[in-house]
Wavefront OBJ file of the C-alpha trace (Angstrom):
o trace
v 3.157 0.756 -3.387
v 3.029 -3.131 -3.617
v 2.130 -4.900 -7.023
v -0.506 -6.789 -4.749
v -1.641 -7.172 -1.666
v -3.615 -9.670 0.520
v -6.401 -6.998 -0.626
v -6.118 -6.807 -4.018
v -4.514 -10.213 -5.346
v -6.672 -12.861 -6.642
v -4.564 -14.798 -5.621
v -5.195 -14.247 -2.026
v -7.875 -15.851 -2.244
v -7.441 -19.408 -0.250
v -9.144 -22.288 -1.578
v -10.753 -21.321 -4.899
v -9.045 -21.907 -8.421
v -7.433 -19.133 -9.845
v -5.979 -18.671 -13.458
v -2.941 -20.459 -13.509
v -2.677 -21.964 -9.866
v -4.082 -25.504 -9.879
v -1.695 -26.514 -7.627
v -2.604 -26.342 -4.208
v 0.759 -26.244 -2.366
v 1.497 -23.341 -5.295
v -1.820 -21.531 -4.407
v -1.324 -21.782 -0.616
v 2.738 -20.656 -0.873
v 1.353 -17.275 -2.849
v -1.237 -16.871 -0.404
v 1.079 -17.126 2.442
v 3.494 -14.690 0.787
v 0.890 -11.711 0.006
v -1.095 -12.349 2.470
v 2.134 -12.077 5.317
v 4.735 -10.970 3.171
v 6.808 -14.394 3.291
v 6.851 -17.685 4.711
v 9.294 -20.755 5.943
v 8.173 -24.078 5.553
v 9.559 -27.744 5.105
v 7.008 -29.453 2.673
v 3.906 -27.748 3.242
v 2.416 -23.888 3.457
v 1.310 -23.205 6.708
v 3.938 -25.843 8.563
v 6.424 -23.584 9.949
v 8.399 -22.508 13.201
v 6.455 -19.620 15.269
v 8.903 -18.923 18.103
v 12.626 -18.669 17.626
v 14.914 -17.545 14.548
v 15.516 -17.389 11.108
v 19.141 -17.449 9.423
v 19.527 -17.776 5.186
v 22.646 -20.216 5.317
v 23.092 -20.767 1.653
v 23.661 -17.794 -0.285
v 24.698 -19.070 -3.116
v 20.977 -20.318 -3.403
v 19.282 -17.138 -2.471
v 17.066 -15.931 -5.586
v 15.120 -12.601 -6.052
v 11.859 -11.746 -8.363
v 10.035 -8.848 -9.029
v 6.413 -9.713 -7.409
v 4.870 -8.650 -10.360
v 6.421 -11.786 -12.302
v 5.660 -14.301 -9.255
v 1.870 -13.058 -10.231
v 2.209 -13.940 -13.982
v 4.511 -16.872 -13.315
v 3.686 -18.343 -9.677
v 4.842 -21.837 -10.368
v 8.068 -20.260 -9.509
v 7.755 -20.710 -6.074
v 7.362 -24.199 -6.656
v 9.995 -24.982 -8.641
v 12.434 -23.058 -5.981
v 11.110 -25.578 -3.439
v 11.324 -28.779 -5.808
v 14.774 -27.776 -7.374
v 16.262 -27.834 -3.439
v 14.182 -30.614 -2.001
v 17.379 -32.061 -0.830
v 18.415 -29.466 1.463
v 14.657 -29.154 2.549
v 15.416 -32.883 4.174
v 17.271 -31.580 7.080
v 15.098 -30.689 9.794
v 16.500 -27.439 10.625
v 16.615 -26.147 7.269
v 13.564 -24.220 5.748
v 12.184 -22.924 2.464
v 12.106 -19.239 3.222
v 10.375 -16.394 0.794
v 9.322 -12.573 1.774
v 8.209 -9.819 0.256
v 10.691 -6.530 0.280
v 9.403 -3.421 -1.358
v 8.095 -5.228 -4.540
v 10.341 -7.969 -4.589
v 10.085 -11.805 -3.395
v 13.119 -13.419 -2.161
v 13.709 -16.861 -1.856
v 16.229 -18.768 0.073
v 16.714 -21.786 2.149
v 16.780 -20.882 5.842
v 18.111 -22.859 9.267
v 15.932 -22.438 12.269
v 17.898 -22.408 15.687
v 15.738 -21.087 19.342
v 18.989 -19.553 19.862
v 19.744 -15.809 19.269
v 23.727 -16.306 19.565
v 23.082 -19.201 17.430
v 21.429 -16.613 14.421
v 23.622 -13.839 14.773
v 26.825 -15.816 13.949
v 25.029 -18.216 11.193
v 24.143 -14.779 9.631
v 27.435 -13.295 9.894
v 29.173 -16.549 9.175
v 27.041 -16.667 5.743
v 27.303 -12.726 4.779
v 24.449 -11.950 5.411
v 22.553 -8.476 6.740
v 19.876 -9.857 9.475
v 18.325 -12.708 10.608
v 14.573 -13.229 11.578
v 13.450 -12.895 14.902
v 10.165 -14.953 14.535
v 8.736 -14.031 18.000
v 9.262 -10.137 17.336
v 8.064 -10.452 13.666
v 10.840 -8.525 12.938
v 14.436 -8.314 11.254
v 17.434 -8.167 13.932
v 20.555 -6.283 11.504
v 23.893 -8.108 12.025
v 26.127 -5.302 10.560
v 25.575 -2.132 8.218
v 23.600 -2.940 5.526
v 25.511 -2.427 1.769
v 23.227 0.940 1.165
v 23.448 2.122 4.530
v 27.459 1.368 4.521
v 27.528 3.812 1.047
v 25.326 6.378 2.285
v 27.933 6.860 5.400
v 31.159 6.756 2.956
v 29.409 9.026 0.726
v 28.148 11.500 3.226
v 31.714 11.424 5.723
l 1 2 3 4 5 6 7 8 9 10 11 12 13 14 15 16 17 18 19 20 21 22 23 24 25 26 27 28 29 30 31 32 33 34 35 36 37 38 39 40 41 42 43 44 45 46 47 48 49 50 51 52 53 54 55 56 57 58 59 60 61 62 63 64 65 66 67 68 69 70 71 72 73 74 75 76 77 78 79 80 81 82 83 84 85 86 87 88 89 90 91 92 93 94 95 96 97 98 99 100 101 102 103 104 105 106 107 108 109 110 111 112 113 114 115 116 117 118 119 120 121 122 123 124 125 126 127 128 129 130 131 132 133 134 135 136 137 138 139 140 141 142 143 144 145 146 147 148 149 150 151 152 153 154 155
């Protein structure tokens, strides 16, 4: 079960002022997040590539939360975006953040309309999958770290 939901948050609701969101880029980032389970955008929520895909490029920036603290602590989000504002300044790159079985991640991500393109940035950066925007879905590059255990353990 999630902490919240696009059902149950308050802060799913768009528009109106909730306890500690005044911010409107803040309030519109959470909404975008429980509402779709993640987001990439440049500067604001809502701005964001529809067709194409997804890579995370800079590890060493990646950052995870339990959603529960993003609800008591939202200007997280926020600060993510403001403390790598320079990256953000290259076109391709993106502010990326989704939802994962009660955690938020956040990372900056490079946008390419080319699926050769994605699958080596995401194996040249270590990482799992990229983001297949027009499938909505995750495209896995190699074995994932559990899934790689559970076949050592089990052979």
């Amino acid at each position: 079960m999630r902490p919240w939901s696009s059902t149950t948050s308050p802060m799913s609701l768009r528009g109106r002022e909730l306890p500690g969101i005044h911010d409107p880029w803040t309030r519109d980032a959470m909404h975008e997040l429980t509402s779709k389970h993640g987001f990439s955008i440049h500067d604001q929520p809502g701005i964001a590539p529809h067709k194409g895909y997804m890579v995370s490029t800079m590890p060493e920036a990646e950052e995870a939360h339990p959603m529960s603290e993003l609800a008591h602590r939202p200007g997280l989000v926020k600060a993510y975006h403001d403390a790598h504002s320079e990256h953000l300044k290259d076109p391709s790159n993106y502010f990326g953040a989704w939802e994962d079985h009660g955690r938020a991640y956040l990372d900056i991500s490079r946008h390419t309309d080319d699926e050769g393109a994605a699958r080596k940035l995401a194996q040249d950066h270590n990482q799992d999958a990229y983001y297949d925007l027009n499938k909505k879905k995750s495209v896995y590059v190699r074995a994932s770290r559990a899934a790689a255990s559970l076949v050592r353990q089990e052979g």
